[in-house]
PLY file of the C-alpha trace (Angstrom):
ply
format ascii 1.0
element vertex 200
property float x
property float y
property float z
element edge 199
property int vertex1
property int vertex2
end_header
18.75 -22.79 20.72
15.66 -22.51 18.59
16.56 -24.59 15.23
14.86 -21.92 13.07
17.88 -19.14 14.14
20.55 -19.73 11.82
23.21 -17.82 13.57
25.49 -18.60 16.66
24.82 -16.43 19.43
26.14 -15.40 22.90
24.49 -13.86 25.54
25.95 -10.94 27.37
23.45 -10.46 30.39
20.00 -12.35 30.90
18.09 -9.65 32.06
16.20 -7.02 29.05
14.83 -3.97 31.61
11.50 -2.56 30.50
12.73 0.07 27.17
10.46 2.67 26.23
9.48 1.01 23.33
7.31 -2.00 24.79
4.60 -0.27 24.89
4.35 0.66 21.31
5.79 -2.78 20.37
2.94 -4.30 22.14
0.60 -2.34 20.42
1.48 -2.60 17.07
2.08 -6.76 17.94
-1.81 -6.53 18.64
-2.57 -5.23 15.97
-0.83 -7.64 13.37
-2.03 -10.47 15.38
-5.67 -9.69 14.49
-4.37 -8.94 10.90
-2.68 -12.57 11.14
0.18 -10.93 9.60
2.09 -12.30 12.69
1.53 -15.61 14.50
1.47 -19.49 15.04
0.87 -21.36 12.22
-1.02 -24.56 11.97
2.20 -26.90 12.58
2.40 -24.62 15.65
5.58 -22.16 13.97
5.44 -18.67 15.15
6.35 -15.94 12.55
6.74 -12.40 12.17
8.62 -10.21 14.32
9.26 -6.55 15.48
12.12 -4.64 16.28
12.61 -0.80 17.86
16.59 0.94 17.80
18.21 1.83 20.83
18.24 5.85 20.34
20.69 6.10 18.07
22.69 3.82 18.16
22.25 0.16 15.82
21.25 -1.89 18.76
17.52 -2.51 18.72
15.29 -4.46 20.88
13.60 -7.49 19.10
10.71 -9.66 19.96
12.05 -13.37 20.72
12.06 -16.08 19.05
9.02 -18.25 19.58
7.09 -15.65 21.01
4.54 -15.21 18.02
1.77 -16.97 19.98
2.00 -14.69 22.78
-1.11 -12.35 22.71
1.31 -9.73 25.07
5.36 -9.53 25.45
7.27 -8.63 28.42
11.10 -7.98 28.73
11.97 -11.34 29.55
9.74 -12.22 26.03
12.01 -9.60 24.06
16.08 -9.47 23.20
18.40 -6.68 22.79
20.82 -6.68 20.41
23.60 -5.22 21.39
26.51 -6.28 18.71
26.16 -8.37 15.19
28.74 -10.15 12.81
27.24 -10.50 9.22
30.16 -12.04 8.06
30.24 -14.73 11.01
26.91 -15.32 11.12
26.83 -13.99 14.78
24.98 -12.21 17.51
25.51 -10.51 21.14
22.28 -9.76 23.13
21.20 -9.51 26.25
17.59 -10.72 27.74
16.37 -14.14 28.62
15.01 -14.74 25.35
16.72 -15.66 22.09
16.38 -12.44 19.87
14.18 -13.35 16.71
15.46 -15.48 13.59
15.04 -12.49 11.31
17.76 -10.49 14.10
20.18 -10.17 11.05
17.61 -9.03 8.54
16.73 -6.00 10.97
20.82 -5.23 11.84
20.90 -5.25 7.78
18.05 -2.35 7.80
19.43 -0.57 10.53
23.36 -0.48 9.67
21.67 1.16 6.45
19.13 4.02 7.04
20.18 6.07 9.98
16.54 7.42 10.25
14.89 4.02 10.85
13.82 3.66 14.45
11.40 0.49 13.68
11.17 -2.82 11.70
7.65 -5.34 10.98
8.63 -8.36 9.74
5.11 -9.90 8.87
3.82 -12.48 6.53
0.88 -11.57 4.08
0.36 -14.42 0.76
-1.39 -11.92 -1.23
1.14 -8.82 -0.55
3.92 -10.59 -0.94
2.68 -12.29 -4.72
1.44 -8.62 -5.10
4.65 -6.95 -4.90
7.34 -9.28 -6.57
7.98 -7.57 -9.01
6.99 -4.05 -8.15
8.70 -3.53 -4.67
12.74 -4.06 -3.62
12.91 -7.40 -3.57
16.01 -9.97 -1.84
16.55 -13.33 -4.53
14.78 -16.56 -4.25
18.04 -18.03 -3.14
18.55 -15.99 0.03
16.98 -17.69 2.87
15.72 -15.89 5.76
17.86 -15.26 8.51
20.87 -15.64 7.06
23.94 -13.28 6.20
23.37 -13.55 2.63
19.50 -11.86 3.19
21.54 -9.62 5.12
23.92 -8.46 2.69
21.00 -8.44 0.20
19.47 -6.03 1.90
22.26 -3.71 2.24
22.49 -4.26 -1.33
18.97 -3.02 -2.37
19.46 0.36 -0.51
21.78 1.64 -2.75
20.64 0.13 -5.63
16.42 0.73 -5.50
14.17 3.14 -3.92
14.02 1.07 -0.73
14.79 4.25 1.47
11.87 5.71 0.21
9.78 2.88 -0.16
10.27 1.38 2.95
9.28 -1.84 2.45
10.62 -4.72 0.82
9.87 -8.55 -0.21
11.59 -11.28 0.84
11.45 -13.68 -2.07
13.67 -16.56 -0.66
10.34 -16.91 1.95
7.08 -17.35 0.88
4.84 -14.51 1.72
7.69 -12.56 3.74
7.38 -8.56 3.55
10.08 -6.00 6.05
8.64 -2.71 6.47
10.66 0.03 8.61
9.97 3.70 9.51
11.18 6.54 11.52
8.84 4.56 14.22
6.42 1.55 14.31
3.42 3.48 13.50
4.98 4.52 10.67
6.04 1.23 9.87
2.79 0.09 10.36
1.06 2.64 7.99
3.62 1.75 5.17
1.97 -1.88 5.48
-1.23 -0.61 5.39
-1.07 1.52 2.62
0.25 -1.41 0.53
-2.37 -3.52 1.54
-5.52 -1.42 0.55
-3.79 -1.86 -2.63
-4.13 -5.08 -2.95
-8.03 -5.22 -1.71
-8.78 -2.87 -3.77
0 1
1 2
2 3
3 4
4 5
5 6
6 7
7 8
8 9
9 10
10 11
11 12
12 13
13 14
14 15
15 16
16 17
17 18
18 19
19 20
20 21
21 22
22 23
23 24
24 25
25 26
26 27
27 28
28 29
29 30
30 31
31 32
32 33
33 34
34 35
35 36
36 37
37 38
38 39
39 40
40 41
41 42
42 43
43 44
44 45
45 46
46 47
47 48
48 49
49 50
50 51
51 52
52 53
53 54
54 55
55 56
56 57
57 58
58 59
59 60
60 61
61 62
62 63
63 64
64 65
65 66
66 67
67 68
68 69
69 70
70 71
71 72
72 73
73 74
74 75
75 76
76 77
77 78
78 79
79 80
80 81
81 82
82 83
83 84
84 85
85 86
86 87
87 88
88 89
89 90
90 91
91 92
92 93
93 94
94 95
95 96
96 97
97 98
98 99
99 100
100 101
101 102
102 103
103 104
104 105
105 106
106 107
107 108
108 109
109 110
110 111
111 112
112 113
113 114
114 115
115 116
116 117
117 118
118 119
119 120
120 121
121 122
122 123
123 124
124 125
125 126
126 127
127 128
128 129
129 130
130 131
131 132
132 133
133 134
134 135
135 136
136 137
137 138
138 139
139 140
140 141
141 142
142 143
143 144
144 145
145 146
146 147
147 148
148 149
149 150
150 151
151 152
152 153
153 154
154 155
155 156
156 157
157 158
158 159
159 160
160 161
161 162
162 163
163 164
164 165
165 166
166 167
167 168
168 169
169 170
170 171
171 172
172 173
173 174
174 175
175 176
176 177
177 178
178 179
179 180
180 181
181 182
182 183
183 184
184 185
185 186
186 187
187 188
188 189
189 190
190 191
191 192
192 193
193 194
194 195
195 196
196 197
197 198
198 199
């Protein structure tokens, strides 16, 4: 077990078969990873992460953790989540990999807007100072990965315009931003839009 995922987790199969949303994952992965809004960073820590739901249910396929050097993921490099326990601090998934630190932080997003179908977890200094205190933010006291980020999260959808907004900050880790759409392109585009913003 990876000492950056703060849960306990058991795996249910080790096998992930290829979903439909690899490719897409994938592409949008590229994408950040020339951004460096996803990575290694120089004490060799990968960070950032993506996520797609299972249809419609609130299982969702997540990159693992670790995997933020990898220039391309395959199945065995991803996890599927296939049952959560915010209150235990737990997670089910199947795949070879262990799902992604942040796995709680996209069950929070998930268990509360129906229409998201994708989650970017990315890192961006300048963003994140940016949009303290004008986007949803989580308190400087909830750490990432944990239950209380979690609940947090739930939190801020019913009381801000996160729904809408579709992004948040994550002020309990420096330069952490969550964006979500109906998919990852629209996701993406939320990040984007925030970001010429800020180079403005």
């Amino acid at each position: 077990m990876s000492k950056y995922v703060k849960f306990t987790c058991e795996r249910a199969t080790s096998r992930v078969p290829p979903f439909e949303g690899l490719a897409a994952l994938n592409a949008h992965r590229r994408k950040l990873l020339e951004l460096r809004l996803i990575g290694v960073d120089s004490h060799g820590i990968g960070f950032g992460n993506l996520s797609v739901r299972d249809d419609a249910t609130n299982n969702f396929y997540i990159t693992g953790s670790a995997t933020g050097g990898l220039p391309e993921l395959t199945p065995a490099d991803c996890a599927k989540v296939v049952a959560y326990d915010f209150a235990k601090n737990w997670v089910r998934y199947e795949g070879a990999a262990i799902p992604s630190s942040e796995s709680l932080t996209h069950a929070a997003v998930y268990q509360s807007d129906a229409d998201a179908g994708a989650i970017l977890h990315c890192h961006d200094n300048a963003l994140w100072e940016t949009l303290l205190d004008q986007a949803p933010a989580t308190s400087q006291t909830a750490e990432y990965g944990t239950p209380q980020l979690a609940y947090e999260i739930m939190q801020l959808f019913t009381q801000t315009d996160l729904r809408t907004r579709k992004i948040l900050v994550m002020q309990g880790h420096q330069g952490g931003i969550v964006t979500f759409g109906k998919n990852l392109a629209e996701a993406f585009a939320v990040l984007m839009r925030e970001r010429s913003k800020v180079c403005r």
